[in-house]
Structure formats: structure tokens, C-alpha cells
Gaussian input, Z-matrix of N, CA and C with variables (Angstrom, degrees):
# hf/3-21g

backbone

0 1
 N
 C     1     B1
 C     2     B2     1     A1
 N     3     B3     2     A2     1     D1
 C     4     B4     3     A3     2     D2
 C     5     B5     4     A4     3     D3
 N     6     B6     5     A5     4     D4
 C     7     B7     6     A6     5     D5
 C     8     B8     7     A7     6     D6
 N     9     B9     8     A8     7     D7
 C    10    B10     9     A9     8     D8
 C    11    B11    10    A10     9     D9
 N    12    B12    11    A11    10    D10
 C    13    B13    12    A12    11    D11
 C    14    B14    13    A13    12    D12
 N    15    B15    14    A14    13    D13
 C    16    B16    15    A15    14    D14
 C    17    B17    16    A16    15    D15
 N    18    B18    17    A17    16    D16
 C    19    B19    18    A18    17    D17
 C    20    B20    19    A19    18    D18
 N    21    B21    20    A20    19    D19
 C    22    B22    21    A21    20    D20
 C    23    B23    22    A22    21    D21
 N    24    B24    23    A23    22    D22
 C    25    B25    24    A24    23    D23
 C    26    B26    25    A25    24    D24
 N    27    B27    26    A26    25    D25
 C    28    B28    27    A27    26    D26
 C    29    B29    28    A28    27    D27
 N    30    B30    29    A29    28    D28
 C    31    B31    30    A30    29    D29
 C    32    B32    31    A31    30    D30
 N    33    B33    32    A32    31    D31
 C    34    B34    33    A33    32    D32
 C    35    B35    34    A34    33    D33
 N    36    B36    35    A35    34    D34
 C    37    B37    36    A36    35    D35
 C    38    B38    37    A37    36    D36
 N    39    B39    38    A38    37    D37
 C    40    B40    39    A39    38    D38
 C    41    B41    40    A40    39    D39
 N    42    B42    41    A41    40    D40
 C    43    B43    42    A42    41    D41
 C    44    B44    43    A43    42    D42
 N    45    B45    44    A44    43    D43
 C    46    B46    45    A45    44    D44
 C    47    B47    46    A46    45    D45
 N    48    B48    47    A47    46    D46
 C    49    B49    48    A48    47    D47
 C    50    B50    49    A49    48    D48
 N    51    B51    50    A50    49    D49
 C    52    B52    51    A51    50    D50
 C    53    B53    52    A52    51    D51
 N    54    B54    53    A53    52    D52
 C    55    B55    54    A54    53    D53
 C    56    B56    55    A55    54    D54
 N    57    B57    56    A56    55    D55
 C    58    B58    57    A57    56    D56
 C    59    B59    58    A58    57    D57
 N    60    B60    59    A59    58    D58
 C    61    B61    60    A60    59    D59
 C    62    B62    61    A61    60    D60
 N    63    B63    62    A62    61    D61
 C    64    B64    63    A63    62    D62
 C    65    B65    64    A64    63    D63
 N    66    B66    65    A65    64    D64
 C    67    B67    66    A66    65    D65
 C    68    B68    67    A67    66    D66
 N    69    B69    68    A68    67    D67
 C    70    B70    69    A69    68    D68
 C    71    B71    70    A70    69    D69
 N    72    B72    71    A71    70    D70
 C    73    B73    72    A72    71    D71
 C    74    B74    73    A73    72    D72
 N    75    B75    74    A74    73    D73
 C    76    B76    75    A75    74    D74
 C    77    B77    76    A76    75    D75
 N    78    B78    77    A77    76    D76
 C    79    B79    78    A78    77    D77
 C    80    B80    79    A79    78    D78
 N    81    B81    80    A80    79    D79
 C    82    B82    81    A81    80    D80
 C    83    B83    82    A82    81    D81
 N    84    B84    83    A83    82    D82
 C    85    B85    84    A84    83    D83
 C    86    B86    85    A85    84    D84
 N    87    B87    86    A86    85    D85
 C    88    B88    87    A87    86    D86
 C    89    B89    88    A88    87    D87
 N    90    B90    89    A89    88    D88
 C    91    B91    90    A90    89    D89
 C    92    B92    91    A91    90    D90
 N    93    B93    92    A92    91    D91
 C    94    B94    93    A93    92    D92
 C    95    B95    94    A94    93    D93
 N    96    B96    95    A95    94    D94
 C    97    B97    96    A96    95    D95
 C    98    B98    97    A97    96    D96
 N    99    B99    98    A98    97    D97
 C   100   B100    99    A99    98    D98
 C   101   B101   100   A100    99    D99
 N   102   B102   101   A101   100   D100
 C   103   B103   102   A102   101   D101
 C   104   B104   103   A103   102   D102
 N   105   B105   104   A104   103   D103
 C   106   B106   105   A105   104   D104
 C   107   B107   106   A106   105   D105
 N   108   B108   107   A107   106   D106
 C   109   B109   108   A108   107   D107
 C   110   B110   109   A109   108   D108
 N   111   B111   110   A110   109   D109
 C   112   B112   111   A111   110   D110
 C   113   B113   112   A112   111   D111
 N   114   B114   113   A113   112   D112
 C   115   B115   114   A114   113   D113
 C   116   B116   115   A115   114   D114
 N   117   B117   116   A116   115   D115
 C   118   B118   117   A117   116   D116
 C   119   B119   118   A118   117   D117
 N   120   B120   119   A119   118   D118
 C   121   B121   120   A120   119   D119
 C   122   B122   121   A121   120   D120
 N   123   B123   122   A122   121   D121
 C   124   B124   123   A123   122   D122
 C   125   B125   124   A124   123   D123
 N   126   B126   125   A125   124   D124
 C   127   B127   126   A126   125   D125
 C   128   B128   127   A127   126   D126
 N   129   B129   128   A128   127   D127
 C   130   B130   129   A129   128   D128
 C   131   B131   130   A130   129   D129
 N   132   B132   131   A131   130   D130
 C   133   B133   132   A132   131   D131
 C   134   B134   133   A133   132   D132
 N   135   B135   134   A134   133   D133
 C   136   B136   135   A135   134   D134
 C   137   B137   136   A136   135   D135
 N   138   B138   137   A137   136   D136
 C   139   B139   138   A138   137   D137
 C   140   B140   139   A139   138   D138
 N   141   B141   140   A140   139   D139
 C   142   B142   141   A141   140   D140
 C   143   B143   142   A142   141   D141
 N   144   B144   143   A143   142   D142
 C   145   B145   144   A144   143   D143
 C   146   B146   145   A145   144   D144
 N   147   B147   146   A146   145   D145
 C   148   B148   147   A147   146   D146
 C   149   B149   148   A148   147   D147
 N   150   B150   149   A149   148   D148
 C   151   B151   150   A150   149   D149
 C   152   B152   151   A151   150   D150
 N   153   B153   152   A152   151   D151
 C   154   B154   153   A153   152   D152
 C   155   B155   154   A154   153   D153
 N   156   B156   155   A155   154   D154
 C   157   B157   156   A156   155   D155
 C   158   B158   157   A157   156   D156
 N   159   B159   158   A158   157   D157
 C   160   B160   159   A159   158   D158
 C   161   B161   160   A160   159   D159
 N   162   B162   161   A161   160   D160
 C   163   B163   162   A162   161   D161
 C   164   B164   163   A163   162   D162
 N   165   B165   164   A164   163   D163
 C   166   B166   165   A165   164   D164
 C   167   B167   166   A166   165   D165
 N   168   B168   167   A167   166   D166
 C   169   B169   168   A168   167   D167
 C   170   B170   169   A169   168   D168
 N   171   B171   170   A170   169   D169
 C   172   B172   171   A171   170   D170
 C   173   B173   172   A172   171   D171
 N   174   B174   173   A173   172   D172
 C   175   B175   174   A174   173   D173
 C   176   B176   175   A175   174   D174
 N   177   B177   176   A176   175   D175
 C   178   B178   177   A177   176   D176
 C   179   B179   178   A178   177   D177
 N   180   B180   179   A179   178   D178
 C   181   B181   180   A180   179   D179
 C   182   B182   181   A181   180   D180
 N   183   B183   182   A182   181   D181
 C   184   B184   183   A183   182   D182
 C   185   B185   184   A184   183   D183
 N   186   B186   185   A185   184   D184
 C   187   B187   186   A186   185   D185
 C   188   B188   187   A187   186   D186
 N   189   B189   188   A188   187   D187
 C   190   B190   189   A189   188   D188
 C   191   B191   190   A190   189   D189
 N   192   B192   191   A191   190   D190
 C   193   B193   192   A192   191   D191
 C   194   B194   193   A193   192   D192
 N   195   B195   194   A194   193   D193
 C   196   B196   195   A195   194   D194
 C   197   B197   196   A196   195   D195
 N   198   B198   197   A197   196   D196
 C   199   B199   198   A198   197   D197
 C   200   B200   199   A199   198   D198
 N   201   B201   200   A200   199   D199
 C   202   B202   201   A201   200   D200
 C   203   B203   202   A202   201   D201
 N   204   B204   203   A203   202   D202
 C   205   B205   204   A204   203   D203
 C   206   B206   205   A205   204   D204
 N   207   B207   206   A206   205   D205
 C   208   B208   207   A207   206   D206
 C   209   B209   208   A208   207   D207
 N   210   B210   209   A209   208   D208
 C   211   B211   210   A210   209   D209
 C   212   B212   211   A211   210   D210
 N   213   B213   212   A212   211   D211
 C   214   B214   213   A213   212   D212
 C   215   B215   214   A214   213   D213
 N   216   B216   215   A215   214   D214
 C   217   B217   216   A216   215   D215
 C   218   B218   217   A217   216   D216
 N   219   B219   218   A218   217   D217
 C   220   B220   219   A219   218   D218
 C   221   B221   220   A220   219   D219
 N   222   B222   221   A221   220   D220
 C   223   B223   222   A222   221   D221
 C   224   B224   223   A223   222   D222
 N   225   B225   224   A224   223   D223
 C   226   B226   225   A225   224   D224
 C   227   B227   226   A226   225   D225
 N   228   B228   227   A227   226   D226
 C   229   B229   228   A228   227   D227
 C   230   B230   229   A229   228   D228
 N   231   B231   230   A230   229   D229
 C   232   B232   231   A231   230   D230
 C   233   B233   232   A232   231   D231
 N   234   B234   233   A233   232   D232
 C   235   B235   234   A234   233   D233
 C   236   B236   235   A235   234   D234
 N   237   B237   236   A236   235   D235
 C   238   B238   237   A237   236   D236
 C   239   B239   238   A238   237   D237
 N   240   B240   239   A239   238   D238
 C   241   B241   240   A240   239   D239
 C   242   B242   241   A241   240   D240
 N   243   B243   242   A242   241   D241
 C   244   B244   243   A243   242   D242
 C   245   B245   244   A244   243   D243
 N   246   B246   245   A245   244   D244
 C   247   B247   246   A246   245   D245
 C   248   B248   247   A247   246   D246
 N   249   B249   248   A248   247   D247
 C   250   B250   249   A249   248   D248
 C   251   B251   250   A250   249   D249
 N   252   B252   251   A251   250   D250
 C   253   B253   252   A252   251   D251
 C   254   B254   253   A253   252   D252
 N   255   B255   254   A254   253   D253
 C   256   B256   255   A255   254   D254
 C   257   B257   256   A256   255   D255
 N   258   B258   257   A257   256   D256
 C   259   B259   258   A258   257   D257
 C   260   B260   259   A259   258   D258
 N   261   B261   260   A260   259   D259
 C   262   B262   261   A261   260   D260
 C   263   B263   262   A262   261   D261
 N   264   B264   263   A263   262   D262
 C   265   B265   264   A264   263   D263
 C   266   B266   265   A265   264   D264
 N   267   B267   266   A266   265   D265
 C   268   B268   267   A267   266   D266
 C   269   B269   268   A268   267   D267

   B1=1.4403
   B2=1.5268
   B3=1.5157
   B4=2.1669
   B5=1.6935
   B6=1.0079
   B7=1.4712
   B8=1.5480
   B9=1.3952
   B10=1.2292
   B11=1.2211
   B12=1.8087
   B13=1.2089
   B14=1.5957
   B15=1.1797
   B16=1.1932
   B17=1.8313
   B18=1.4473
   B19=1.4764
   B20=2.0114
   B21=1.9694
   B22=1.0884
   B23=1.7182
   B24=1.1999
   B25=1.5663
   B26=1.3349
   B27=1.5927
   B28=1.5059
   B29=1.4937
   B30=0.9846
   B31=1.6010
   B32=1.4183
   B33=1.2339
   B34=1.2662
   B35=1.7112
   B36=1.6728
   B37=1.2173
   B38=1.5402
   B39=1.2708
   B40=1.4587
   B41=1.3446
   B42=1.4127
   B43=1.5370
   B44=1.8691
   B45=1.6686
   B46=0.9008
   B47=1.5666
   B48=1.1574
   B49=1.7869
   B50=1.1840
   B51=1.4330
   B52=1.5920
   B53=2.0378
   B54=1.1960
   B55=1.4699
   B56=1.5980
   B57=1.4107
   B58=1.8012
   B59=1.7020
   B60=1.3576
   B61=0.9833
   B62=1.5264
   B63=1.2020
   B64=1.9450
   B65=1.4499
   B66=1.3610
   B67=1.5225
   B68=1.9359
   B69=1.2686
   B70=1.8334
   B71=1.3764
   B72=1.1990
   B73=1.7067
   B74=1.7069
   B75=0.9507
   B76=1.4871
   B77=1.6683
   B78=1.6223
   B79=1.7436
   B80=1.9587
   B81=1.0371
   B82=1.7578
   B83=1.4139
   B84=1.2548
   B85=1.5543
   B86=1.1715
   B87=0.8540
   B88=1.5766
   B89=1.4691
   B90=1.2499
   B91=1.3690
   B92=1.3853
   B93=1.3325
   B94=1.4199
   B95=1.7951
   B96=1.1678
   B97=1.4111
   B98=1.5157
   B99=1.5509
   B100=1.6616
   B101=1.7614
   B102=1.4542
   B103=1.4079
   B104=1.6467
   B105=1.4501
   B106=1.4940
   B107=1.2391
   B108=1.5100
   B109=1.8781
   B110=1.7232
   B111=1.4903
   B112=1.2028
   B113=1.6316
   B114=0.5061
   B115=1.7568
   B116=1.4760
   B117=1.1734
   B118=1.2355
   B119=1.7411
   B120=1.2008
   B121=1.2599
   B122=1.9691
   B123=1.6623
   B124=1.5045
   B125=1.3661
   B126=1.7040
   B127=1.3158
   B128=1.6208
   B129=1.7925
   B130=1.4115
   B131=2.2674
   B132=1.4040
   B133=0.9790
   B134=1.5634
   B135=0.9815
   B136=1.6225
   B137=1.1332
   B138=1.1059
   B139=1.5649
   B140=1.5365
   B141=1.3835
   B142=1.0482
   B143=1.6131
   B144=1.4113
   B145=1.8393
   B146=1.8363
   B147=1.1837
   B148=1.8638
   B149=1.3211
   B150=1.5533
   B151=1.2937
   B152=1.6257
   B153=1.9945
   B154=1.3268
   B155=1.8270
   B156=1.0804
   B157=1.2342
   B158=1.5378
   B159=0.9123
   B160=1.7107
   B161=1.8851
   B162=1.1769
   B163=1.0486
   B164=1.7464
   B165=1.3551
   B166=1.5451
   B167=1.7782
   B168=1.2628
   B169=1.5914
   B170=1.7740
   B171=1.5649
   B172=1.3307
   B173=1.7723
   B174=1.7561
   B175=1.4409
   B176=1.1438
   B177=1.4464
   B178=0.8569
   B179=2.0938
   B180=1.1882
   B181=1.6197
   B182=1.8123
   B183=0.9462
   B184=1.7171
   B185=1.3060
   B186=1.6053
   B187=1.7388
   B188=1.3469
   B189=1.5640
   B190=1.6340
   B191=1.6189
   B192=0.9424
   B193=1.5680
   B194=1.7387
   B195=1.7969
   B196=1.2001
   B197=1.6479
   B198=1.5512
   B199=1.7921
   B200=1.0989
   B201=1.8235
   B202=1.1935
   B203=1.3894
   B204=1.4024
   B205=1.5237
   B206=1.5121
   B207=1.4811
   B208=0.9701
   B209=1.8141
   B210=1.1666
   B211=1.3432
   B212=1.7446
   B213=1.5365
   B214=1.6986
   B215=2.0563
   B216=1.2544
   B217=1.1079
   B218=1.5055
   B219=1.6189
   B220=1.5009
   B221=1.2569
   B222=1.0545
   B223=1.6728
   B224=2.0108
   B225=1.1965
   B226=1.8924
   B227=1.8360
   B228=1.2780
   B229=1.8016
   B230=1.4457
   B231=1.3680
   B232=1.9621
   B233=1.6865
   B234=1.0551
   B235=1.7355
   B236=1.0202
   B237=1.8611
   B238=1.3891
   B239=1.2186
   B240=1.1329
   B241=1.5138
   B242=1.6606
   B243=1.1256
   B244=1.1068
   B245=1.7895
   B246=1.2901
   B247=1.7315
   B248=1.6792
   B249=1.2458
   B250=1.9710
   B251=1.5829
   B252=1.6315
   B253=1.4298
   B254=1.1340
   B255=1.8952
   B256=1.4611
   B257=1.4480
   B258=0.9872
   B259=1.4100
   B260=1.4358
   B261=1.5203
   B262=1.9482
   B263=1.9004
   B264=1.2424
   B265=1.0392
   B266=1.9237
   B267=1.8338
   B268=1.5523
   B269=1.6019
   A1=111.34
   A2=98.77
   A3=97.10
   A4=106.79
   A5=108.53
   A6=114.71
   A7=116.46
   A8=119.29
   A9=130.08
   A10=90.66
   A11=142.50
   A12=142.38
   A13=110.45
   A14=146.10
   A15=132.85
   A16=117.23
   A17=107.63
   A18=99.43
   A19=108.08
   A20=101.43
   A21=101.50
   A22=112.94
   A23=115.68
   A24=132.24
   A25=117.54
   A26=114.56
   A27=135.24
   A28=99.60
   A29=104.10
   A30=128.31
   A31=101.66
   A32=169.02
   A33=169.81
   A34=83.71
   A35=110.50
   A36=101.95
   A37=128.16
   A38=116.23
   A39=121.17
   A40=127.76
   A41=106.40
   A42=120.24
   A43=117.41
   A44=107.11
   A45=125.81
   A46=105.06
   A47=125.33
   A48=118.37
   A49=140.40
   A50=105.14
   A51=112.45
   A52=86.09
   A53=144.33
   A54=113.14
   A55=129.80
   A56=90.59
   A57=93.22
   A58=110.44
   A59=120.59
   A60=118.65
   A61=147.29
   A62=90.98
   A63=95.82
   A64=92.49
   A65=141.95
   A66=120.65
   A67=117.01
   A68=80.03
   A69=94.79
   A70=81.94
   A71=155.26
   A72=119.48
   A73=88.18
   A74=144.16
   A75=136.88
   A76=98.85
   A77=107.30
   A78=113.06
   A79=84.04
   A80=103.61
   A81=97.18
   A82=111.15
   A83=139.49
   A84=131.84
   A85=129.79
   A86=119.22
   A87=128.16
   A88=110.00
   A89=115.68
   A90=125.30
   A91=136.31
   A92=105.67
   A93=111.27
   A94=113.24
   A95=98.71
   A96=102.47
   A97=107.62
   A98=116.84
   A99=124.75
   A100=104.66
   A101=109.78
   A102=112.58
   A103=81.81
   A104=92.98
   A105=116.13
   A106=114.86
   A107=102.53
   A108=107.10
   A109=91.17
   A110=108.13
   A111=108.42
   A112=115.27
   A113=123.52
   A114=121.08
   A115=113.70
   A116=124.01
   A117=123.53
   A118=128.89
   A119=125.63
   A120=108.86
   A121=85.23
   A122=140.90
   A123=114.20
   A124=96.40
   A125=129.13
   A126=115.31
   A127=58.60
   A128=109.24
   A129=115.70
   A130=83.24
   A131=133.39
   A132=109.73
   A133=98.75
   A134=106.34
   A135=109.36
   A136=132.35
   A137=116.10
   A138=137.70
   A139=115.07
   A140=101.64
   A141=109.64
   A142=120.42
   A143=89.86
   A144=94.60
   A145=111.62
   A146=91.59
   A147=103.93
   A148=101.33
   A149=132.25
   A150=120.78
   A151=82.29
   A152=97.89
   A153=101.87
   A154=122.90
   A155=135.26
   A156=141.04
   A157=113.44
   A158=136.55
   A159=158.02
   A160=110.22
   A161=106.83
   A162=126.33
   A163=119.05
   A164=108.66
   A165=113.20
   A166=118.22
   A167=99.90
   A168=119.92
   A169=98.02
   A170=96.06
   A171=110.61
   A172=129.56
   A173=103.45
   A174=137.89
   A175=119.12
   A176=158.60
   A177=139.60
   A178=75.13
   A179=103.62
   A180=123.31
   A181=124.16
   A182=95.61
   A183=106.51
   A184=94.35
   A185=118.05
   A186=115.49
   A187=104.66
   A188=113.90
   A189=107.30
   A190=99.53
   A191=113.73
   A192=128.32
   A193=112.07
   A194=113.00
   A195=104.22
   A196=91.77
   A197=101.83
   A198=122.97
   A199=109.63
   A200=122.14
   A201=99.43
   A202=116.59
   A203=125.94
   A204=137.05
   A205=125.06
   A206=120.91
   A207=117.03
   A208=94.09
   A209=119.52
   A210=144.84
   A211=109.85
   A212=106.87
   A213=108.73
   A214=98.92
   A215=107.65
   A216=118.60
   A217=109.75
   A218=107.92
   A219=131.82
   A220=130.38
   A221=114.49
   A222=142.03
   A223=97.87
   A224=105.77
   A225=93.32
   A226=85.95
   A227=102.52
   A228=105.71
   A229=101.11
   A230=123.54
   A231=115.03
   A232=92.23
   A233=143.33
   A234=143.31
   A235=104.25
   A236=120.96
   A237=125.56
   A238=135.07
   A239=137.67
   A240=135.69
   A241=115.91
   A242=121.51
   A243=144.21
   A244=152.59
   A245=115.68
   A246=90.35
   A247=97.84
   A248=99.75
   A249=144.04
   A250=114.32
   A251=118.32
   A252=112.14
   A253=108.96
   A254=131.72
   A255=136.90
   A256=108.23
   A257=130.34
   A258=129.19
   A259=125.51
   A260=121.80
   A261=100.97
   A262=91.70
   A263=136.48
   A264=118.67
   A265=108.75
   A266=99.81
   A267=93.65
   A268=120.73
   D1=-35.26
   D2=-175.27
   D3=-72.29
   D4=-31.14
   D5=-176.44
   D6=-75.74
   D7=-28.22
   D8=-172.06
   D9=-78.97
   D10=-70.42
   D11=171.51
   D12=-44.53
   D13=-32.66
   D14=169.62
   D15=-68.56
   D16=-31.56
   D17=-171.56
   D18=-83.91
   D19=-8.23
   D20=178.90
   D21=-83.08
   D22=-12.62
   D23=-178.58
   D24=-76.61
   D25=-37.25
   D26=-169.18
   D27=-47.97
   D28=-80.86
   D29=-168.01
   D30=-53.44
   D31=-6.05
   D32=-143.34
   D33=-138.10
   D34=-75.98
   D35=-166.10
   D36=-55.08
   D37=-38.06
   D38=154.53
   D39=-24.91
   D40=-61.91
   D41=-172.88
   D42=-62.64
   D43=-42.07
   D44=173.01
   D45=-63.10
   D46=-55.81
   D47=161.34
   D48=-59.34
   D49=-19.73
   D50=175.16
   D51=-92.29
   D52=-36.63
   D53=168.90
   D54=-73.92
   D55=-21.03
   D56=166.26
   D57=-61.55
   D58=-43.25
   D59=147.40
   D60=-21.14
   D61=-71.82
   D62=176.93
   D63=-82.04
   D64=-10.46
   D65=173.62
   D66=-58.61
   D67=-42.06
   D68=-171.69
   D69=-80.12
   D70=-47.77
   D71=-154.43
   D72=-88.42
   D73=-26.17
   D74=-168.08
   D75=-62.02
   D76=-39.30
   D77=-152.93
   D78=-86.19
   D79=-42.75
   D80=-174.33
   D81=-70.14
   D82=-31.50
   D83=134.94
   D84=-20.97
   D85=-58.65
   D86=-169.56
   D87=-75.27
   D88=-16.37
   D89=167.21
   D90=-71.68
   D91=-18.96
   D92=-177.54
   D93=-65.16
   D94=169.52
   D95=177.50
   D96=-95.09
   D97=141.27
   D98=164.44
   D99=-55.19
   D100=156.34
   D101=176.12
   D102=-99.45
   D103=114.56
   D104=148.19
   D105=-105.02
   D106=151.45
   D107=179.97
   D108=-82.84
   D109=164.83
   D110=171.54
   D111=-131.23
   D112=157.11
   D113=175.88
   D114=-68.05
   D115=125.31
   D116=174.23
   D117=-135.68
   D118=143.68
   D119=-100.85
   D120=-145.62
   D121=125.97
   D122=-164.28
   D123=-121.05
   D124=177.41
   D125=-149.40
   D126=-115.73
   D127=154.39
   D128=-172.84
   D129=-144.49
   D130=-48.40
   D131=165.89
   D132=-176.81
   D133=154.63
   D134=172.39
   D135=-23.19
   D136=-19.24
   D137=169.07
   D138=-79.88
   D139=-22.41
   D140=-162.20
   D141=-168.60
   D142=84.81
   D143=-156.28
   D144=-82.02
   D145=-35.68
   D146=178.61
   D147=-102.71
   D148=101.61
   D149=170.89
   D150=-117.57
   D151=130.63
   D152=-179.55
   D153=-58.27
   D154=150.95
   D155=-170.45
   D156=-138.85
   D157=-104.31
   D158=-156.19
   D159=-99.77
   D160=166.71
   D161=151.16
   D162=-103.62
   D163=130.68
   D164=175.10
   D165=-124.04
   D166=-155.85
   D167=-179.04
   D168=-142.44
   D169=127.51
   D170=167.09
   D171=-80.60
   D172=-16.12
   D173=143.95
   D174=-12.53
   D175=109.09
   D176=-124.70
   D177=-131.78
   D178=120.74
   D179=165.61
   D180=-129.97
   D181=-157.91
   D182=-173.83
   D183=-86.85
   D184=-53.04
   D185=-157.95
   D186=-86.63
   D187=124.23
   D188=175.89
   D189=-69.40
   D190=175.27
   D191=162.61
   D192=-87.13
   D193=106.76
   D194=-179.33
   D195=-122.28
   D196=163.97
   D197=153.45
   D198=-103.83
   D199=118.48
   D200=177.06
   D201=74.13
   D202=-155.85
   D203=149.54
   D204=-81.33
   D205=17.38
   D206=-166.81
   D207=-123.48
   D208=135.35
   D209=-162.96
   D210=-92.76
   D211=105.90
   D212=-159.71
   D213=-91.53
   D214=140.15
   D215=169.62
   D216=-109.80
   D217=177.85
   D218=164.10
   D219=-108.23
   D220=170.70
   D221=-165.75
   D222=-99.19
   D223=140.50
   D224=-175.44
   D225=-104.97
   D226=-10.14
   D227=-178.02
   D228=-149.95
   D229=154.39
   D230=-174.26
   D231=-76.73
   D232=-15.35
   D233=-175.32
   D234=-63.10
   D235=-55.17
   D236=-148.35
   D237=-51.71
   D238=115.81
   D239=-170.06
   D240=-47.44
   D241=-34.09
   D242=163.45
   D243=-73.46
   D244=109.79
   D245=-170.58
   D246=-122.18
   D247=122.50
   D248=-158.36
   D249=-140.00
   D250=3.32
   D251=165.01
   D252=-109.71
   D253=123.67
   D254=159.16
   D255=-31.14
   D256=122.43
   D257=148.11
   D258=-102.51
   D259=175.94
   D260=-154.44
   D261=-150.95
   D262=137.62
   D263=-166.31
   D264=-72.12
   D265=150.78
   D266=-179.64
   D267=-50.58

């Protein structure tokens, strides 16, 4: 009798775990970020620390994003006086 009720449980419980399953990988998908290009931006002189340059990837890879020999950063907001985010080529 215990075995007959256990092999009738299996199959229900399975199914119910294999969708708890694909719930969390469906919801962690949907999370990722789009590859947007980002503006990237080279330090040219005190006068003028962000002079716009390139398009990049905020993507974190092997290749930084350079011009030239000169190594392009980001904006953490388009306002910011400052450019202090690595950027990496798309």
C-alpha cells in the first residue's frame, strides 16, 4: 500500500519541480540587460576632460574600448562632469 501511494505522488511532484524550475530561469532571462552602444568619451585636457569620441559596450569583455592609444570611458549619468566608467569594445 506505501509504495503504491508513493509511486502515485512521484509524478505530480516532479512536474511541479521541473516548473518551479523553468519559472526562475524564465524570470532570470528576462533580466538581462539589451546591448546598448554607449557613448564613450577620451580625456583630451583639463579643459576638457570628456571630449566625445566612439561608440562602446558597457559589457564587461577582454577588449577595453580604445581611440587610437587612448583608452575611452563613460558617463555614470549623460550630465556628469566626469568620465569614471571602463568601457569595453562592442
Amino acid at each position: 500500500m506505501k509504495t503504491n501511494f508513493f509511486k502515485k505522488l512521484m509524478m505530480p511532484l516532479a512536474v511541479m519541480v521541473l516548473g518551479i524550475a523553468t519559472a526562475f530561469t524564465t524570470t532570470s532571462m528576462s533580466s538581462t540587460k539589451a546591448l546598448v552602444p554607449v557613448q564613450g568619451y577620451k580625456f583630451i585636457s583639463q579643459a576638457d576632460p570628456c571630449h566625445i569620441d566612439a561608440m562602446c559596450s558597457n559589457v564587461v569583455s577582454v577588449n577595453l574600448c580604445t581611440s587610437g592609444s587612448s583608452q575611452l570611458w563613460g558617463k555614470v549619468t549623460p550630465n556628469a562632469p566626469t568620465c569614471d566608467v571602463k568601457l569595453y569594445r562592442p
